[in-house]
GUNUSE-959733 format. One record per residue: residue number from 1; residue in one letter; x, y, z of N, C-alpha, C in turn. Coordinates in nm, 2 decimals, decimal comma, padded with zeros to 4 digits. Layout:
+-----+------+--------+--------+--------+--------+--------+--------+--------+--------+--------+
! pos ! code !    npx !    npy !    npz !   capx !   capy !   capz !    cpx !    cpy !    cpz !
+-----+------+--------+--------+--------+--------+--------+--------+--------+--------+--------+
! NUM !    a !      X !      Y !      Z !      X !      Y !      Z !      X !      Y !      Z !
...
+-----+------+--------+--------+--------+--------+--------+--------+--------+--------+--------+
! end
This chain:
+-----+------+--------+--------+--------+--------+--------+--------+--------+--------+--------+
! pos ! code !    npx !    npy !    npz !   capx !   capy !   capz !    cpx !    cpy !    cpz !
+-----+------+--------+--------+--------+--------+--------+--------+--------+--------+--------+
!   1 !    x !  01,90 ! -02,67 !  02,61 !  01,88 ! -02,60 !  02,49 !  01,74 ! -02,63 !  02,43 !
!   2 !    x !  01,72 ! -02,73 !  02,45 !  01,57 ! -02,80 !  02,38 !  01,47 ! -02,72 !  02,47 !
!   3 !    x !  01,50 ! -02,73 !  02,63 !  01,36 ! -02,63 !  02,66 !  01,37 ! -02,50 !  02,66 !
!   4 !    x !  01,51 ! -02,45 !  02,58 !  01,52 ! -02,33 !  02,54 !  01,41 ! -02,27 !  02,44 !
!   5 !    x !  01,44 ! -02,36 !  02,33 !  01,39 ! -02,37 !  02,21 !  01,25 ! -02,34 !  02,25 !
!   6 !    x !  01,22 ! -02,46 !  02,30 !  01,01 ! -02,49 !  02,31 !  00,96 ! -02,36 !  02,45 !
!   7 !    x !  01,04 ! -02,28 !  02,46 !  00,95 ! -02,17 !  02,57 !  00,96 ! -02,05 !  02,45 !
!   8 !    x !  01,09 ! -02,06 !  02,38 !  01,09 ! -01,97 !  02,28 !  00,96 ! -02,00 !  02,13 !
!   9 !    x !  00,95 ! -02,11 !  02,15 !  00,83 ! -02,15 !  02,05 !  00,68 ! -02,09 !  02,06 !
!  10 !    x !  00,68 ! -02,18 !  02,23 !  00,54 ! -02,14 !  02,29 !  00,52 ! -01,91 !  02,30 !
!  11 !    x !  00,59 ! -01,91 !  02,36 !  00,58 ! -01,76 !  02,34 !  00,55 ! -01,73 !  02,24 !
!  12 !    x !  00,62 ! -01,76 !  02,14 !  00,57 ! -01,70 !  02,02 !  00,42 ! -01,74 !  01,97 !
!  13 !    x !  00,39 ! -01,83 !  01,99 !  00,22 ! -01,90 !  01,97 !  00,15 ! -01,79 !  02,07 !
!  14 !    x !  00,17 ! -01,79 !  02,19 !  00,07 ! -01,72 !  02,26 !  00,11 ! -01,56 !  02,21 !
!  15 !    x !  00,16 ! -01,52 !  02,17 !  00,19 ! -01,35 !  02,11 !  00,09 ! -01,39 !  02,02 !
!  16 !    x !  00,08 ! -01,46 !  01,90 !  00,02 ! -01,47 !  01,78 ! -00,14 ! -01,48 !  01,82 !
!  17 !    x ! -00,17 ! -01,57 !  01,89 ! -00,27 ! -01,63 !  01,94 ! -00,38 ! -01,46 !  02,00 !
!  18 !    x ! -00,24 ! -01,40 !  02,12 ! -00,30 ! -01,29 !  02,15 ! -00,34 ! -01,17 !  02,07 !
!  19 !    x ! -00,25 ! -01,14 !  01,95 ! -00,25 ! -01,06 !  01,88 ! -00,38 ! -01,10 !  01,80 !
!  20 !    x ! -00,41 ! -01,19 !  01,73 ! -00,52 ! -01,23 !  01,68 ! -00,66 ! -01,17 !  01,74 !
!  21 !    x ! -00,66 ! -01,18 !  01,88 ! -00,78 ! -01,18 !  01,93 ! -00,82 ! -01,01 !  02,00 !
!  22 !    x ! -00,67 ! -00,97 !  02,00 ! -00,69 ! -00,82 !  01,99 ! -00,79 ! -00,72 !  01,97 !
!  23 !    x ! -00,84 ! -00,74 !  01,81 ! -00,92 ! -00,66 !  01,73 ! -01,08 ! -00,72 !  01,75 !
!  24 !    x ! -01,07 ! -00,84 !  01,78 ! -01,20 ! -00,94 !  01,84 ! -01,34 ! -00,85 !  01,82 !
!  25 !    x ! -01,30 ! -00,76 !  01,92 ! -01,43 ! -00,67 !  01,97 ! -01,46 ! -00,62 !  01,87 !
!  26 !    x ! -01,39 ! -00,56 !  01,75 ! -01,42 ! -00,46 !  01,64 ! -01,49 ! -00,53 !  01,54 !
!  27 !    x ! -01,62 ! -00,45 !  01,44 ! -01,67 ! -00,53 !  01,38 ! -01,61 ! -00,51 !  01,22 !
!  28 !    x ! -01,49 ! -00,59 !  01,19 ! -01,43 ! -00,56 !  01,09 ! -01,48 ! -00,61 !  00,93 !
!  29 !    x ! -01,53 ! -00,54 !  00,84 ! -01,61 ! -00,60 !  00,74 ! -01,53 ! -00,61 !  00,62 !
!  30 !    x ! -01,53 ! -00,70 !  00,52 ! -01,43 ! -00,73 !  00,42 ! -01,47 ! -00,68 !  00,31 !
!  31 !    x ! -01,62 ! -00,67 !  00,27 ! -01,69 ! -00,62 !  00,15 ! -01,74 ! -00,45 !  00,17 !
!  32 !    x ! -01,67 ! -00,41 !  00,06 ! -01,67 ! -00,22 !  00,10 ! -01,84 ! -00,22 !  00,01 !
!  33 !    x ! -01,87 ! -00,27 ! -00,05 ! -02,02 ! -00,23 ! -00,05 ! -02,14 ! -00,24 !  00,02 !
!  34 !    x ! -02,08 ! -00,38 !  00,10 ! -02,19 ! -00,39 !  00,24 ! -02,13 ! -00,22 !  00,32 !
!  35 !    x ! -02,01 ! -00,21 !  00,31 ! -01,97 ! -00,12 !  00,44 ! -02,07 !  00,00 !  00,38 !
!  36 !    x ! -02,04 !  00,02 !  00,26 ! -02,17 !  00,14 !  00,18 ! -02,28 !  00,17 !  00,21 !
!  37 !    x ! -02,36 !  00,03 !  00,21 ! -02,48 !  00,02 !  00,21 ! -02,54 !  00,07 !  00,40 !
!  38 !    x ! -02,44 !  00,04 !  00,46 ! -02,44 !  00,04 !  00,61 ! -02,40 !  00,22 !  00,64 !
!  39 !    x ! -02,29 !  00,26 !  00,60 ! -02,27 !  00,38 !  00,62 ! -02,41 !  00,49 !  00,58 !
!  40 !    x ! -02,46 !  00,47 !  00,45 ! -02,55 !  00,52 !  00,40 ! -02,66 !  00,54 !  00,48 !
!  41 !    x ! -02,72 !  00,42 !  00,56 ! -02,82 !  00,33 !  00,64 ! -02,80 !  00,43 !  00,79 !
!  42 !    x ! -02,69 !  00,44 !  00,84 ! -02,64 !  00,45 !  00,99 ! -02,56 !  00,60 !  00,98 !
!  43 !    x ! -02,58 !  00,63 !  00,84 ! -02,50 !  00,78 !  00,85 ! -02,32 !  00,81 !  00,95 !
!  44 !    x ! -02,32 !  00,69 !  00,88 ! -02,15 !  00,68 !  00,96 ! -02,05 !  00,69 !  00,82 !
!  45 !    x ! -01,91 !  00,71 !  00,87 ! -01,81 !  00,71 !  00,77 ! -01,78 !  00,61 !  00,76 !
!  46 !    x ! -01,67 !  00,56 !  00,65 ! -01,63 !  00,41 !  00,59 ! -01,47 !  00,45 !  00,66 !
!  47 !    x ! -01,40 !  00,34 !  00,70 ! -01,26 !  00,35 !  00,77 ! -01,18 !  00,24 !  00,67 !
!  48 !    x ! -01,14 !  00,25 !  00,61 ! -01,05 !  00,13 !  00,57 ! -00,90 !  00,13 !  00,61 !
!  49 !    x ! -00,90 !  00,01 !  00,69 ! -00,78 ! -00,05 !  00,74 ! -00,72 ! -00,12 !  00,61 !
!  50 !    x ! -00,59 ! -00,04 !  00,56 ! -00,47 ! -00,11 !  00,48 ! -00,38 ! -00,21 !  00,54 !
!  51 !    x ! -00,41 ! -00,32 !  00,54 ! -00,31 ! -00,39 !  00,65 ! -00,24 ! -00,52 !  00,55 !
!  52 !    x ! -00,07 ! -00,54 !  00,63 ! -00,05 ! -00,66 !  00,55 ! -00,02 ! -00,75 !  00,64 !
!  53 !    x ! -00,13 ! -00,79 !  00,69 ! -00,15 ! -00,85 !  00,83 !  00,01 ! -01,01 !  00,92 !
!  54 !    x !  00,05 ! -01,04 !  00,79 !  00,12 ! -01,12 !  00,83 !  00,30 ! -01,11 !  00,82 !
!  55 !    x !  00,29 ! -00,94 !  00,73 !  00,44 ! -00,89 !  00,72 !  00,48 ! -00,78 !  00,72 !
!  56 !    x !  00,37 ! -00,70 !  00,78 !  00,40 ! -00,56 !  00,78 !  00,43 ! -00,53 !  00,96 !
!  57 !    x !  00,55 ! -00,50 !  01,02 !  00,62 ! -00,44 !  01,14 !  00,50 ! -00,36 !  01,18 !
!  58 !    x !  00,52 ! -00,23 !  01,12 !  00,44 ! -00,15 !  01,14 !  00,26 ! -00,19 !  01,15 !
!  59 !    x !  00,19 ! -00,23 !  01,05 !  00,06 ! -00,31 !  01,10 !  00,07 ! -00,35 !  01,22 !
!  60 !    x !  00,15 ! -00,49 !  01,24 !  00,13 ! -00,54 !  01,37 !  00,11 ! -00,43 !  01,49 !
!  61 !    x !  00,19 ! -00,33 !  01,48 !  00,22 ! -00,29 !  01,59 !  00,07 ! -00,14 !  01,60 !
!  62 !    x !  00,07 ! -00,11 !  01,53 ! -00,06 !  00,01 !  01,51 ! -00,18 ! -00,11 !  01,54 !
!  63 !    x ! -00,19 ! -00,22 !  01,49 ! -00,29 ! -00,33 !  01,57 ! -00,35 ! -00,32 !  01,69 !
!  64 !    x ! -00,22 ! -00,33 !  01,75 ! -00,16 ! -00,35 !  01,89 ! -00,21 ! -00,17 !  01,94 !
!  65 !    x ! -00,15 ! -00,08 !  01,90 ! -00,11 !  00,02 !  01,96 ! -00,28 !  00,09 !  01,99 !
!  66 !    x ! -00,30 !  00,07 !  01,89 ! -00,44 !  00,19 !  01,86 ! -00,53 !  00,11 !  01,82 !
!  67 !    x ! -00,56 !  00,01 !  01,73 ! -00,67 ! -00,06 !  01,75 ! -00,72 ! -00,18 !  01,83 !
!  68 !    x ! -00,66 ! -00,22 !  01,90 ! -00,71 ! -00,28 !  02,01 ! -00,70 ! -00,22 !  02,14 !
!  69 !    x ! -00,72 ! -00,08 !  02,15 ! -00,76 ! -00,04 !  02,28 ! -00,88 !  00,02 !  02,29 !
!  70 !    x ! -00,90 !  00,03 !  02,43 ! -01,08 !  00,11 !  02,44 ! -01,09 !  00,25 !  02,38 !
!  71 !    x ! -01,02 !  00,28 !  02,39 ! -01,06 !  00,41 !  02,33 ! -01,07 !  00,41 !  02,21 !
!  72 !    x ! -01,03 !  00,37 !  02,11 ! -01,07 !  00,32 !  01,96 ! -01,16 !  00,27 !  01,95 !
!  73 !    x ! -01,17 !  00,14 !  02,03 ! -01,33 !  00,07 !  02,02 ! -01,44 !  00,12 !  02,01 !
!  74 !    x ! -01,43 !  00,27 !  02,12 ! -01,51 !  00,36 !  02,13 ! -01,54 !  00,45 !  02,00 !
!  75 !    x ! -01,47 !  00,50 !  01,94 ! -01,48 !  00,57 !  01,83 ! -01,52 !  00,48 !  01,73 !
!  76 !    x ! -01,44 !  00,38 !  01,69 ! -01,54 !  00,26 !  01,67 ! -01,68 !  00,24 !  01,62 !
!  77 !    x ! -01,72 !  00,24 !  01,71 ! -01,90 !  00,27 !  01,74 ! -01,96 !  00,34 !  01,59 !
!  78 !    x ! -01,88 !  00,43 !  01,59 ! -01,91 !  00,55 !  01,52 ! -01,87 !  00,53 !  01,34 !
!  79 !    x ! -01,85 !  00,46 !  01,32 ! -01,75 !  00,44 !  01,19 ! -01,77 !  00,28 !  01,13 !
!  80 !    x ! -01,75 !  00,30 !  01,00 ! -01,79 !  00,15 !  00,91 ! -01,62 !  00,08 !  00,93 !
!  81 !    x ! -01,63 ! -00,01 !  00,98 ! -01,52 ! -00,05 !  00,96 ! -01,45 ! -00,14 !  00,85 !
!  82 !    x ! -01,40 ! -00,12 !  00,79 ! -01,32 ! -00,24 !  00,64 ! -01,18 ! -00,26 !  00,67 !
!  83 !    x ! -01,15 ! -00,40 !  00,65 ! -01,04 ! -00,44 !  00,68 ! -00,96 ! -00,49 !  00,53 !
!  84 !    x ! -00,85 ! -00,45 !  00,47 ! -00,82 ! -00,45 !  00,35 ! -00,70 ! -00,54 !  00,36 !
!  85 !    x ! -00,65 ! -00,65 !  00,36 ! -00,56 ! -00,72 !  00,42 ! -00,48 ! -00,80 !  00,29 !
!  86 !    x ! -00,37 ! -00,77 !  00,30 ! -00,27 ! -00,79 !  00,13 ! -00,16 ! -00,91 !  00,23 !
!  87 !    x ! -00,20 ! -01,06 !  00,32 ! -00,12 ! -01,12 !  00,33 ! -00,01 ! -01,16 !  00,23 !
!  88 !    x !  00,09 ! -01,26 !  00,24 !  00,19 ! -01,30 !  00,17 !  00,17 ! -01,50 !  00,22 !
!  89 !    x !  00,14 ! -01,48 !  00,28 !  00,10 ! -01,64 !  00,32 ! -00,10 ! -01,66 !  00,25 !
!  90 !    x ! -00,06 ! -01,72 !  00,16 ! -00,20 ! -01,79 !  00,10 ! -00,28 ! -01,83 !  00,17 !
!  91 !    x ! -00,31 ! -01,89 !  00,28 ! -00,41 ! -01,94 !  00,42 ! -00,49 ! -01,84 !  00,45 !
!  92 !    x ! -00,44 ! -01,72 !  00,47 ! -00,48 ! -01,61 !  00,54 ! -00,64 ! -01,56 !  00,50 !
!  93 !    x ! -00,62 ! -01,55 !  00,35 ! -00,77 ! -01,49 !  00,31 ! -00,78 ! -01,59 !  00,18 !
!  94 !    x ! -00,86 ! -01,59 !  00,09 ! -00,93 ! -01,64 !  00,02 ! -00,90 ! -01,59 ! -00,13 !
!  95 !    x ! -00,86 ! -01,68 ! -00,24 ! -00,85 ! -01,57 ! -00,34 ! -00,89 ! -01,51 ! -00,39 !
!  96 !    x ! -01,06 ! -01,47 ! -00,41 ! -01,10 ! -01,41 ! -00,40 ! -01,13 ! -01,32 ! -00,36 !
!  97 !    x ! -01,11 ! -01,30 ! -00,20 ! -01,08 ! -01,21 ! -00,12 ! -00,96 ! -01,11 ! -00,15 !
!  98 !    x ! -00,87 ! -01,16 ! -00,21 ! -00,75 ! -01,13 ! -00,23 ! -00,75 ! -01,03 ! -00,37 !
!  99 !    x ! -00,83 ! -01,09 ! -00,49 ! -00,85 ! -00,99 ! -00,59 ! -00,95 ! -00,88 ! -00,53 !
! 100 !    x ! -01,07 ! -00,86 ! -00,44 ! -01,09 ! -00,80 ! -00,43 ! -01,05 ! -00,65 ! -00,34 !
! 101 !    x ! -00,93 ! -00,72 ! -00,27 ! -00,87 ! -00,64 ! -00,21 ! -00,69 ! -00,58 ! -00,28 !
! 102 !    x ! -00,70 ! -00,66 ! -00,39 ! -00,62 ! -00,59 ! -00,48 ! -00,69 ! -00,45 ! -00,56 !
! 103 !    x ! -00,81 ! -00,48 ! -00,62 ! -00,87 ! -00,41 ! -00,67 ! -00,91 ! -00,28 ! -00,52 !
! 104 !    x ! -00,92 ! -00,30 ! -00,42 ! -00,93 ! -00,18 ! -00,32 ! -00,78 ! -00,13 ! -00,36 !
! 105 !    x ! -00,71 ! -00,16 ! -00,32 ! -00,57 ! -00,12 ! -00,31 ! -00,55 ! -00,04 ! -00,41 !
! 106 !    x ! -00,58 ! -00,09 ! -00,55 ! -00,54 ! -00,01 ! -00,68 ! -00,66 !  00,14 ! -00,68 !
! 107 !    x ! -00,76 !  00,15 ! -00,65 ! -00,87 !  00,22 ! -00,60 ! -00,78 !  00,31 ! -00,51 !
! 108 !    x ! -00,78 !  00,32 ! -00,41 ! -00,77 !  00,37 ! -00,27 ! -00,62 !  00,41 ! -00,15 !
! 109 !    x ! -00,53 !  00,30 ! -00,25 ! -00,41 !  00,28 ! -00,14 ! -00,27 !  00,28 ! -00,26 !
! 110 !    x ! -00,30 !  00,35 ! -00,39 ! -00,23 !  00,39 ! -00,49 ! -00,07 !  00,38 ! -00,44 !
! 111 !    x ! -00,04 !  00,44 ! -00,33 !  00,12 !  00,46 ! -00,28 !  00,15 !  00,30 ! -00,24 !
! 112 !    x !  00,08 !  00,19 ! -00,24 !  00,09 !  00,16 ! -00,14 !  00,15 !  00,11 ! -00,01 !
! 113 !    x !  00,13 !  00,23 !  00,08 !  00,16 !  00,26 !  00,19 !  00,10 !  00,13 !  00,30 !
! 114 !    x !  00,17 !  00,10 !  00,37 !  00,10 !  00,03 !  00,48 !  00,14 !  00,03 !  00,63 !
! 115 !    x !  00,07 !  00,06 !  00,70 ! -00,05 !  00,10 !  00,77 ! -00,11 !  00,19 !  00,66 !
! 116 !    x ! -00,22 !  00,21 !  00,64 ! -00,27 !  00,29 !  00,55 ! -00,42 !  00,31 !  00,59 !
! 117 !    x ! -00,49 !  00,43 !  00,62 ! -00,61 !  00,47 !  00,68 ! -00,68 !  00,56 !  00,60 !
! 118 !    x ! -00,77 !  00,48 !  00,52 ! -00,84 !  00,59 !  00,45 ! -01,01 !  00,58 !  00,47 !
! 119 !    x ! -01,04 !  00,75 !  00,50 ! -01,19 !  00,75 !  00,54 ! -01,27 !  00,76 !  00,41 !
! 120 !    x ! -01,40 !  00,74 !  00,40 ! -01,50 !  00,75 !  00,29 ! -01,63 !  00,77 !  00,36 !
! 121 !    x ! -01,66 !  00,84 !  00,22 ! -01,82 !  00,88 !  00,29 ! -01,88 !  00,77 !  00,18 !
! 122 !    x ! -02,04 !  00,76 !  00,20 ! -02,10 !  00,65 !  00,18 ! -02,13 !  00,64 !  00,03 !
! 123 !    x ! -02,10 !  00,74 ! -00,04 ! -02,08 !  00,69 ! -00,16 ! -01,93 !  00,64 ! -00,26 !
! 124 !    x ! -01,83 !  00,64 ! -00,13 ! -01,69 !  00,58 ! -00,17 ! -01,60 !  00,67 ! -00,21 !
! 125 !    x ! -01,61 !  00,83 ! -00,17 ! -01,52 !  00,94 ! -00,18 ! -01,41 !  00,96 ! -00,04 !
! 126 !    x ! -01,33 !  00,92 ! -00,05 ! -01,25 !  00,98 ! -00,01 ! -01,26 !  01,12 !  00,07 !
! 127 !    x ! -01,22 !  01,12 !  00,22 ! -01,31 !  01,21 !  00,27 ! -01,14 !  01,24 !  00,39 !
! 128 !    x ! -01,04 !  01,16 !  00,36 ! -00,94 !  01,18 !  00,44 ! -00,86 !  01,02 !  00,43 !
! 129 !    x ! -00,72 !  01,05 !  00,50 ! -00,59 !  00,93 !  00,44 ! -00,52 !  00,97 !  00,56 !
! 130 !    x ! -00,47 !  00,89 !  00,62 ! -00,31 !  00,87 !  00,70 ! -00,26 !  00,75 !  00,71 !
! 131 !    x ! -00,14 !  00,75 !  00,65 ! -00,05 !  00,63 !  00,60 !  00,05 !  00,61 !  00,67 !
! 132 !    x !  00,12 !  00,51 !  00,68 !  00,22 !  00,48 !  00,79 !  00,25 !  00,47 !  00,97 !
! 133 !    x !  00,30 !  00,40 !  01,03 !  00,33 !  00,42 !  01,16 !  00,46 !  00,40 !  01,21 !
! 134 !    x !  00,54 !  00,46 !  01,29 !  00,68 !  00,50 !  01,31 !  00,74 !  00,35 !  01,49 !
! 135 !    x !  00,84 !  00,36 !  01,48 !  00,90 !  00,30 !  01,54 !  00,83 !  00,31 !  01,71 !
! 136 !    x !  00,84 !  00,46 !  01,73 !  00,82 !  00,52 !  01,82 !  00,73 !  00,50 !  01,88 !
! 137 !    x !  00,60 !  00,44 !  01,87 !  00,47 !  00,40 !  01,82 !  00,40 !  00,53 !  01,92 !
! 138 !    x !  00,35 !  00,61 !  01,83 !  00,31 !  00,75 !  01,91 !  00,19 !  00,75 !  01,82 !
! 139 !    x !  00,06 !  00,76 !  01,89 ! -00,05 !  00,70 !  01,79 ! -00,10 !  00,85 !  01,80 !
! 140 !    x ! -00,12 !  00,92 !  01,83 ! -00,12 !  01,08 !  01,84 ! -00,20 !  01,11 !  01,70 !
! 141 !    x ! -00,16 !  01,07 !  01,62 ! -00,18 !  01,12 !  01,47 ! -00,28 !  01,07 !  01,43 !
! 142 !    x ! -00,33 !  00,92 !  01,45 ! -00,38 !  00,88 !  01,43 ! -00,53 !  00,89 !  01,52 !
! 143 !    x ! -00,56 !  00,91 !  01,59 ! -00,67 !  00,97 !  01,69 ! -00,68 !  01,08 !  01,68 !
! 144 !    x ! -00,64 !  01,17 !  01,62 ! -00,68 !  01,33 !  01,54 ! -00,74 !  01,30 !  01,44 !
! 145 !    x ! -00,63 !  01,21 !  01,37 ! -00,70 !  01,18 !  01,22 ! -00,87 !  01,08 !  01,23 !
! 146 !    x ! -00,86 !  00,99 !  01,30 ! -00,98 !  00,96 !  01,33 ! -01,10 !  01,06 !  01,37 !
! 147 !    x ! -01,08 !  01,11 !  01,51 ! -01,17 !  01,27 !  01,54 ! -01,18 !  01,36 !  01,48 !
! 148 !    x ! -01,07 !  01,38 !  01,35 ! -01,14 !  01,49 !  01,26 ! -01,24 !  01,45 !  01,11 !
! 149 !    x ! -01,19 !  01,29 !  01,12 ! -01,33 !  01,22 !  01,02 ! -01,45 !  01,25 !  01,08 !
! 150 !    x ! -01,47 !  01,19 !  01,23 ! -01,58 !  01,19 !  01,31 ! -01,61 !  01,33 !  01,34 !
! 151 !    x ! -01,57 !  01,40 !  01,36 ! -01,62 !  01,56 !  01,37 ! -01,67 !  01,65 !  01,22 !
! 152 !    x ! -01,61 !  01,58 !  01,11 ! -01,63 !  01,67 !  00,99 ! -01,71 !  01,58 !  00,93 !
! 153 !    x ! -01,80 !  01,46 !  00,95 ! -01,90 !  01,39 !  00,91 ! -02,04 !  01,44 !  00,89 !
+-----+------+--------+--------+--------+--------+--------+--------+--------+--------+--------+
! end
């Protein structure tokens, strides 16, 4: 039972561990005015990632599904990325980090919905939204919704 326990332990460390390093490649930025200043600069769109990184089912798994694969990375390239992250465990971010991304949320993520994807143009309008991710994990919606930011830019 004990080495039951400790392979069920370890697994779960190396899931976490892997999931963590997932997004690695992506250059995810926390301050949406740098992301402004950069969009503006590089003529790209702002993405903000609504995530509740340490309790939201659905995040983890749209993580997993659609942003840590190549093909996103790719698109990627193309796009400001912001990471808006509403943990429940205090370690995670910073409190200040934390009012700041309250104050996004009350801005931007009004329903608050999570998974939550909203695009902006470089002066902080709202330029497109797709909220939620389903069981089924059919990321379909979300790679239109990205290609039609990136097309209508």
């Amino acid at each position: 039972m004990k080495n039951l326990i400790l392979l069920f332990a370890l697994t779960l460390i190396f899931n976490v561990s892997a999931q963590e390093e997932d997004m690695s490649n992506l250059n995810w930025l926390t301050d949406l005015e740098e992301a402004k200043l950069i969009s503006l600069k590089e003529k790209k769109p702002i993405l903000l990632y609504f995530t509740g990184s340490d309790w939201c089912a659905p995040c983890k798994m749209l993580k997993q599904d659609f942003f840590s694969t190549p093909k996103f990375e790719e698109k990627a390239e193309k796009m400001v990325l912001v990471m808006v992250d509403i943990p429940r465990r205090l370690d995670i971010i910073s409190p200040e980090q934390k009012k700041i991304n309250m104050d996004l949320v009350r801005k931007y993520n009004k329903n608050g919905s999570y998974p939550n994807l909203v695009a902006l143009n470089a002066k902080g309008k709202v330029i497109g939204e797709i909220s939620g991710y389903t069981f089924l994990r059919e990321t379909d919606r979300h790679y239109a919704f990205v290609d039609s930011v990136l097309e209508n830019y």
